[in-house]
TORTILO-412753 format. One line per 5 residues: for each residue x, y, z of C-alpha. Coordinates in pm, whole numbers, plus 50000, padded with zeros to 5 digits. Example, Ala and Ser with C-alpha at 12.3 -4.5 7.8 and 13.67 -1.06 7.14 Angstrom:
2
51230 49550 50780  51367 49894 50714
//
This chain:
627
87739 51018 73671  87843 51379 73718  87833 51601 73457  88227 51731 73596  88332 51385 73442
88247 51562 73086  88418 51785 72829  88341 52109 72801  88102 51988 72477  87967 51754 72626
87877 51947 72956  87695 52259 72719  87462 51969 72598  87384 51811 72862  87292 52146 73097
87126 52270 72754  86713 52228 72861  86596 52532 72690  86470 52515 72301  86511 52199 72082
86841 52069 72066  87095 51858 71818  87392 51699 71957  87597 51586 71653  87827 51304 71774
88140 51219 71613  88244 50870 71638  88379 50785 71955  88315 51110 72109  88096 50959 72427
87740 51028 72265  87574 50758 72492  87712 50895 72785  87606 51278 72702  87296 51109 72646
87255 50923 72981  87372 51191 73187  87119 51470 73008  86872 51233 73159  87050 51238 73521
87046 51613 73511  86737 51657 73444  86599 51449 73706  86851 51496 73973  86907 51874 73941
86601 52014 73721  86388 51857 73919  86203 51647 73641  85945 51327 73709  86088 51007 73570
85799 50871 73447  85754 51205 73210  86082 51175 73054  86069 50974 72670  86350 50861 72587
86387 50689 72284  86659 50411 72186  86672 50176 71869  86734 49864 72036  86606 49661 72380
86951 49635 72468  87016 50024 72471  86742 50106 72621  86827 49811 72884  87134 49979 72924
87020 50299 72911  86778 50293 73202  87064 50097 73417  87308 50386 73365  87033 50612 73454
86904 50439 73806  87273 50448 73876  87311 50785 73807  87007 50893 74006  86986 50624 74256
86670 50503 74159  86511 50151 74050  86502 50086 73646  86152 50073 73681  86087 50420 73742
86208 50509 73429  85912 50329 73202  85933 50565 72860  86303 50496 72826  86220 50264 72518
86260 50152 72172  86060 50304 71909  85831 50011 71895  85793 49960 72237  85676 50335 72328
85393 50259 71996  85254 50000 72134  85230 50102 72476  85051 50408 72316  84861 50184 72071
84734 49881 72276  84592 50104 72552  84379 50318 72242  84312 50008 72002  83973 49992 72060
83945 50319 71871  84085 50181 71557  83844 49870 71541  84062 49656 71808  83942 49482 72070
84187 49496 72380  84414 49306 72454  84602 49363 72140  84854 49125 72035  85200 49139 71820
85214 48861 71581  85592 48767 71518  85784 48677 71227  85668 48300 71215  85290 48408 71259
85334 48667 70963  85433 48394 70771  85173 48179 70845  84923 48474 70753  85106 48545 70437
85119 48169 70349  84702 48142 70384  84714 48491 70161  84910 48310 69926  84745 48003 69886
84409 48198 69863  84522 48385 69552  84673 48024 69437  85016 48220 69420  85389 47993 69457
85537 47997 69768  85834 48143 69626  85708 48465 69645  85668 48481 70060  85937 48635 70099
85927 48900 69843  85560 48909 69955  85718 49009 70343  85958 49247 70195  85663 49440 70004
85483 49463 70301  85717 49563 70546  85863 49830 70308  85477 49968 70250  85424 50013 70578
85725 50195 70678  85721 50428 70386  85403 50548 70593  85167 50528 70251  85133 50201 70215
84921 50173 69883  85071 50475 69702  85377 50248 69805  85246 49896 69651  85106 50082 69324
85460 50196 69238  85709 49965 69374  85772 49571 69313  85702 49310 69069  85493 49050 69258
85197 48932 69117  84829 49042 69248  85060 49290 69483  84729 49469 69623  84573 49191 69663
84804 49032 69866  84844 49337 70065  84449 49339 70140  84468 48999 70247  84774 48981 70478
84628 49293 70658  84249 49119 70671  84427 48770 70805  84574 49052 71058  84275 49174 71178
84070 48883 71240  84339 48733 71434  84273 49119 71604  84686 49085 71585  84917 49370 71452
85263 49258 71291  85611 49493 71382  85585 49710 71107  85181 49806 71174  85326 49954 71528
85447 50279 71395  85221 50288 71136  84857 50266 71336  85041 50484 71614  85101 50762 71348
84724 50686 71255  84602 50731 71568  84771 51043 71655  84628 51168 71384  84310 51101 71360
84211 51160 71755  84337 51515 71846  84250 51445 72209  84490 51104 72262  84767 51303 72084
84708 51612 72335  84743 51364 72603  85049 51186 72519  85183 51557 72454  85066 51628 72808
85225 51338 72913  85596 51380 72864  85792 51699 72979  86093 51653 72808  86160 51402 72472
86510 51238 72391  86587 51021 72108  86906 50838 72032  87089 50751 71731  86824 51025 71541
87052 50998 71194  86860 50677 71155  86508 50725 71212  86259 50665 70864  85946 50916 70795
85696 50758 70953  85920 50806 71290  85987 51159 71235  85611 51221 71195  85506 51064 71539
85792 51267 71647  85617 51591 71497  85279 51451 71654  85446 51438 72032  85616 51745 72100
85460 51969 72244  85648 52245 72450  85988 52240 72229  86154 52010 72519  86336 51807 72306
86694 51711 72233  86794 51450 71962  87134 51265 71940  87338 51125 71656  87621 51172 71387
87488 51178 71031  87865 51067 70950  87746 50751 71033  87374 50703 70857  87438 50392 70671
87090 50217 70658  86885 50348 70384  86741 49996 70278  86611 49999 70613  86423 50348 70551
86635 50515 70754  86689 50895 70585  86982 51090 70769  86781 51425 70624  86619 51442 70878
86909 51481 71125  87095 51746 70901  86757 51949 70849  86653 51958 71201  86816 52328 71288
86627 52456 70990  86310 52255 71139  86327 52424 71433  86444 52769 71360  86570 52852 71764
86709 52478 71751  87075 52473 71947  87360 52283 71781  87604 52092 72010  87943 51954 71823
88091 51642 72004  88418 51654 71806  88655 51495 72004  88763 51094 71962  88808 50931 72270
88868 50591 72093  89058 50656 71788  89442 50781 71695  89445 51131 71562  89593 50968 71197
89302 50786 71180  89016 51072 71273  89176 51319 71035  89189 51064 70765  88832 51015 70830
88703 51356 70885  88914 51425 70576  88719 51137 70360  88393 51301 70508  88404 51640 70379
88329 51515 70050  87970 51468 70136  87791 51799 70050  87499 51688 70260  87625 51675 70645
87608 51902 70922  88014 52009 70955  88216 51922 71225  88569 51909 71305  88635 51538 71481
89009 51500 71641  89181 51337 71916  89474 51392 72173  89614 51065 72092  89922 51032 71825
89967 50655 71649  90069 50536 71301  89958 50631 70967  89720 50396 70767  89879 50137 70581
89717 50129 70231  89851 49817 70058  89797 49736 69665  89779 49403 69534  89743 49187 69201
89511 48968 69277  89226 48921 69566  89425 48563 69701  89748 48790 69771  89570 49016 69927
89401 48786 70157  89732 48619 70244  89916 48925 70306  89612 49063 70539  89661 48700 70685
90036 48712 70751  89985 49057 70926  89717 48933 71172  90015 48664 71286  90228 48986 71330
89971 49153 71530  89875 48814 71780  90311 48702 71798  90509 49063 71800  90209 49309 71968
90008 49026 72128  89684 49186 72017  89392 48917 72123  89260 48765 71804  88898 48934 71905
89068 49311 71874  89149 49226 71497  88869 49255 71194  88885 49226 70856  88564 49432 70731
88421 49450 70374  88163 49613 70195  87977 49290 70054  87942 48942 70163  88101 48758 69873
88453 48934 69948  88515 48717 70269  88587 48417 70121  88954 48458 70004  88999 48628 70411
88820 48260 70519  89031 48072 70312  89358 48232 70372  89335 48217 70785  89243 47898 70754
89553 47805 70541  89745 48027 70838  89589 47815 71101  89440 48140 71254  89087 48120 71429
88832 48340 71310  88444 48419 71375  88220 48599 71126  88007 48859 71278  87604 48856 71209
87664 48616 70912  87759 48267 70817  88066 48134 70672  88071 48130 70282  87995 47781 70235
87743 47800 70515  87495 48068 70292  87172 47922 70164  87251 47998 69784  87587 47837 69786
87519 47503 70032  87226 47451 69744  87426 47493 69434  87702 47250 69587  87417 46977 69683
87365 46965 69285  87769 46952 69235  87750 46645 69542  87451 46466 69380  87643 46461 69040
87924 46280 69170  87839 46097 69444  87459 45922 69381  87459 45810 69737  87443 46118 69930
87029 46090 70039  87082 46422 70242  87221 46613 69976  86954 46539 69742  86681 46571 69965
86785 46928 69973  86762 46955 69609  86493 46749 69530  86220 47054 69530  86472 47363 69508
86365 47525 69280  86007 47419 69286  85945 47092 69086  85577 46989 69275  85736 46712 69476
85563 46782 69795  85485 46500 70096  85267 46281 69858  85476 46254 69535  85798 46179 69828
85628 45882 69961  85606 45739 69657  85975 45780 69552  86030 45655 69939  85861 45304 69845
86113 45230 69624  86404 45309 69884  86551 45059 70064  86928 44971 70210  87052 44944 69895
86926 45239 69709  86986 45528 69728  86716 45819 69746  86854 45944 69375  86805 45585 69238
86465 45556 69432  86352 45867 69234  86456 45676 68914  86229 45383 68983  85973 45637 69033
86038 45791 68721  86028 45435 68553  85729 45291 68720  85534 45622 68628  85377 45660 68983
85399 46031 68980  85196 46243 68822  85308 46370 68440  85417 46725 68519  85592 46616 68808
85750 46291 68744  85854 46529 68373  86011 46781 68609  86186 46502 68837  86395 46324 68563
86532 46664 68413  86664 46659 68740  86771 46355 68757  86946 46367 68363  87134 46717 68479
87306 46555 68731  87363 46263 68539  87491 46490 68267  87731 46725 68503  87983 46456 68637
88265 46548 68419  88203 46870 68371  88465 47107 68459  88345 47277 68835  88277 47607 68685
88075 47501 68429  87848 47310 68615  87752 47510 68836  87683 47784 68534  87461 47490 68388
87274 47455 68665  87185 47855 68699  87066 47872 68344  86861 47497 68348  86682 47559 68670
86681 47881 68640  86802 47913 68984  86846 48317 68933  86454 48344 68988  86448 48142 69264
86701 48343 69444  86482 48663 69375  86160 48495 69464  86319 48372 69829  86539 48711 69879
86397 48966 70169  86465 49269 69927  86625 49354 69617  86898 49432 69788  86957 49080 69948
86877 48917 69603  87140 49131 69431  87390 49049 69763  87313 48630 69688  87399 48658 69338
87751 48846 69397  87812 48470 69644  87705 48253 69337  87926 48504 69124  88231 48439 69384
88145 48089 69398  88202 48051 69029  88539 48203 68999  88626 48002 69279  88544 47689 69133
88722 47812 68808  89036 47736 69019  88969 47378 69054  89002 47079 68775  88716 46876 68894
88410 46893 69095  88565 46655 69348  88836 46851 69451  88640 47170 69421  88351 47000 69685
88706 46925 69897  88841 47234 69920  88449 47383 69978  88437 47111 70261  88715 47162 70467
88684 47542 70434  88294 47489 70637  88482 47221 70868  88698 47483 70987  88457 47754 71006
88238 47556 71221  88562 47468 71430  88605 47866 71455  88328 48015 71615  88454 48083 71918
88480 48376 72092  88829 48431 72105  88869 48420 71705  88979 48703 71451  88649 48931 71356
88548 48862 70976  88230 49121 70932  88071 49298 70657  88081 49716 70765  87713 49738 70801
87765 49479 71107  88070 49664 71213  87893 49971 71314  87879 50050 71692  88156 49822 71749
88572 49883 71796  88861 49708 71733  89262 49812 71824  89330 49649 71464  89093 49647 71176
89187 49532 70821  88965 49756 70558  88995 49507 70257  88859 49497 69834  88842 49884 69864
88809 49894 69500  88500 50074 69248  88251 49874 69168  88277 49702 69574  88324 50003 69812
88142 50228 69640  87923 49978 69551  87867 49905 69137  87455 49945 69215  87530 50290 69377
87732 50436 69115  87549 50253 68820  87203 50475 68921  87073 50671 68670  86945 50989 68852
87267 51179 68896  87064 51328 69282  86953 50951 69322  87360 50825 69255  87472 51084 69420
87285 51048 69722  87377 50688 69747  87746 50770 69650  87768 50965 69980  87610 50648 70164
87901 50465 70035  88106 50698 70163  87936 50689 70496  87997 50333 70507  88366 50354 70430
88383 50620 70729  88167 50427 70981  88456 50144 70883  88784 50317 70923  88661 50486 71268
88613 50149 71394  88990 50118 71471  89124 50255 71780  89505 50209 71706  89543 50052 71386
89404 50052 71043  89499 49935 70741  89304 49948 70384  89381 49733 70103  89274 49684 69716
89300 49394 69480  89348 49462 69096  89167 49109 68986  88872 49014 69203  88664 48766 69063
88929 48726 68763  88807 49099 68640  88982 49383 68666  88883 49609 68939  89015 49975 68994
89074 50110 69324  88799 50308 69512  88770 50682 69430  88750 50714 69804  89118 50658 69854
89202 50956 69655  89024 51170 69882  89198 51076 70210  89453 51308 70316  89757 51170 70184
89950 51299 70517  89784 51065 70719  89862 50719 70471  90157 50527 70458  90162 50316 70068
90276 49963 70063  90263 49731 69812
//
């Protein structure tokens, strides 16, 4: 890894070792590399030690990678690189070895997501709170801790019952167990920094020269370790604000575009050239871009000429998928493109299904990326169980499911009784009747059961649609969503699927052939997870990732921007997530190396949708209309 291999950009920043540094990092403009071979240098001709280099990833695989690109580079073994880490990995190191100070005995452990919610569930059932709300409960929690003030945090945020208390709880269950969970990490590492002035002169003894990656997404409580570990000004952070899309993760990309007035002798470093991308499509995304008042400026391009982007209008969101559909065939017959180069990316999760349904129809293969199929999402497989159970009284497996969700106190005890009644020749829904009948449950329960049991009765001949509207608004099925979601966020995201999932079954006559079409639509998306099939993924799953083809689709207000972004009330807090939006709609179109299309659908949903304000502020030079 020589740094005569580099552009001239990239070469300043890497031989830069002077005063804090920024390297700003258009996309595809070899960031990691700069990165890795910054690290080289300094080893292999600054003479540097290794082990006193911290360099700081967001991920076990980067960092994996990192330190192999590294040992390469310098010819030495992986493990003489042992502060090239994640975040959370250089914490704890620093933590568990100065627990004992905090009221830890040693060895300190990391409790993982299934002990947390064993922990919460004993906090829970202490404070005789539902069950429903563990996973708001985990949300809370995590989201306290990261904002680094966790009670000023819990006193203004949420809607959970006893919220303090639970807090208290979770974080005594913690200690007993003398167990931290992922979040406490940064949080009792900032703690300890600060409150012992020798540790934190030692770890600032300790490393010669600091490094972080991918710095547009670090939170405040990261930042302030940061603050609490640098020592001599030896530091150089890496990243391209252009691409900060993960604010409901904490992450604040303020602190990338403030770090030159942070550090007033701070060098700036401008990686502006695309290696991946088609000039068209860099200048219509550095175009898009400049609309963001907030951004450290930069002037992305590449040496490589292509097509213009295809923008393509249509009436309604099925047309749309089919003609996105039809053009993937072009791309795999006429340019045999591999079906993993293509992508279809969207802003939300509820916008793939017309994309599922349509390659499907076109016999085309497809995979989704870090999500499940439509019909395979919690919300919508439960919702359909009530649609099975109300036409078909023999499915035991579908009303299992359904039997408790939402909440109806039929735990193991009240089951076994409905079980004694079940036998080869009865089903589990006409089991529950007898149980009803025979008055073996207790009131409140065996009450709750037959409301059940007379909704589905009462939903057979409904029309699709309208059952599945009845049962939102009789079990209430809203609050359960919120009660189960990770975040507000999430719980908003689930009800846009049950939203979709409605209009869809609008389009079907009866709840039989709606369950069909539902059906066959999971079949085949089981059947298509392979490797080799067409990329369906939301943008947020996108990032870091390239495709030769990508198909930027429902690029309409109210989905890309989002409706909760523009809806905000604070005209700095909509505006701030406005430019997010735009962020994400940049992060998407630079994820095509030699082709990109965008398209809009007037009628999504059966309403009305006009097209995104972000089209009108791409270059028109660099688009190509279609209709």
């Amino acid at each position: 890894m020589s740094t005569f291999d580099l552009s001239s950009s990239q070469r300043a920043a890497v031989q830069y070792t002077s005063n804090p540094a920024i390297v700003t990092a258009g996309a595809g403009s070899g960031k990691t590399r700069t990165l890795t071979t910054k690290i080289a240098h300094l080893i292999n001709e600054k003479g540097f030690d290794p082990a006193r280099i911290l360099a700081i990833t967001f991920t076990n695989k980067a960092a994996g990678e990192m330190k192999s690109r590294v040992g390469i580079a310098t010819g030495r073994s992986p493990t003489d690189f042992p502060w090239i880490r994640t975040f959370h990995s250089a914490c704890f190191r620093i933590l568990k070895e100065h627990c004992d100070l905090l009221g830890y005995a040693k060895p300190l452990l990391i409790h993982d997501e299934s002990q947390q919610k064993a922990h919460l569930k004993k906090t829970l059932a202490e404070l005789d709170l539902d069950r429903k709300y563990l996973s708001g409960a985990a949300a809370m929690i995590s989201n306290a801790k990261n904002s680094g003030d966790p009670l000023n945090f819990i006193r203004h945020s949420g809607r959970l019952p006893r919220k303090g208390e639970i807090f208290r709880l979770y974080n005594e269950s913690l200690e007993q167990s003398n167990s931290v969970d992922f979040d406490d990490i940064l949080l009792l590492t900032r703690d300890l920094l600060n409150r012992f002035p020798e540790i934190r002169l030692h770890y600032q003894n300790s490393f010669d020269y600091i490094l972080i990656d991918e710095f547009q997404d670090s939170n405040d409580i990261q930042n302030q370790i940061v603050d609490l570990l640098v020592l001599n000004g030896n530091l150089t952070v890496v990243g391209d604000d252009y691409q900060s899309i993960y604010k409901f993760r904490g992450a604040d990309p303020r602190h990338f575009i403030n770090f030159p007035a942070k550090y007033d002798q701070a060098k700036v470093f401008r990686l502006e050239e695309n290696f991946r991308s088609t000039a068209q499509i860099v200048a219509a995304a550095d175009g898009l871009i400049s609309f963001n008042a907030r951004r450290i400026d930069k002037k992305c391009y590449s040496r490589r000429q292509g097509e213009p982007i295809q923008v393509a209008e249509f009436p309604t969101d099925g047309l749309e998928a089919a003609w996105v559909a039809k053009k993937c065939w072009d791309y795999i017959q006429l340019r045999r493109v591999p079906l993993e180069k293509i992508a279809i990316l969207y802003r939300t999760k509820f916008t793939s299904l017309p994309f599922e349904r349509a390659l499907r129809q076109e016999r085309i293969p497809y995979t989704m990326v870090g999500a499940q199929g439509f019909f395979q999402r919690r919300e919508v497989q439960d919702l359909n169980c009530y649609l099975i159970c109300a036409v078909n009284g023999k499915d035991d497996v579908s009303f299992e499911r359904i039997i408790n969700v939402p909440r109806r106190s039929i735990g193991p005890g009240a089951m076994n009784k409905i079980l004694q009644y079940k036998d080869r020749n009865l089903s589990l829904q006409e089991a529950a009747w007898k149980a009803v009948e025979k008055k073996v449950l207790p009131k409140k329960t065996s009450a709750a059961l037959e409301a059940l049991l007379r909704l589905l009765q009462s939903l057979s001949g409904e029309k699709p649609s309208d059952a599945l509207q009845r049962v939102m608004e009789e079990v209430d099925y809203g609050e359960y969503v919120r009660s189960f979601a990770e975040s507000p966020d999430d719980a908003a995201g689930r009800m846009e699927n049950i939203q979709q999932m409605v209009f869809d079954a609008s389009q079907k006559a009866t709840i039989a052939e709606y369950l069909e079409d539902a059906a066959l639509l999971r079949e085949d998306q089981d059947a298509s997870e392979q490797k080799n099939g067409i990329r369906l993924s939301t943008i947020h799953a996108a990032k870091g990732l390239e495709y030769k083809v990508v198909f930027l689709v429902a690029v309409e207000e109210g989905v890309l921007p989002h409706h909760r972004s523009v809806n905000l009330l604070e005209e700095d807090d909509r505006e701030d997530a406005i430019e997010e939006e735009r962020r994400l709609m940049y992060v998407a179109m630079t994820r095509a190396s030699d082709f990109l299309h965008i398209t809009f659908s007037r009628m999504r949903r059966g309403e009305w949708m006009p097209p995104s304000r972000f089209l009108d502020e791409i270059p028109s030079e660099h688009l190509l209309g279609s209709s």
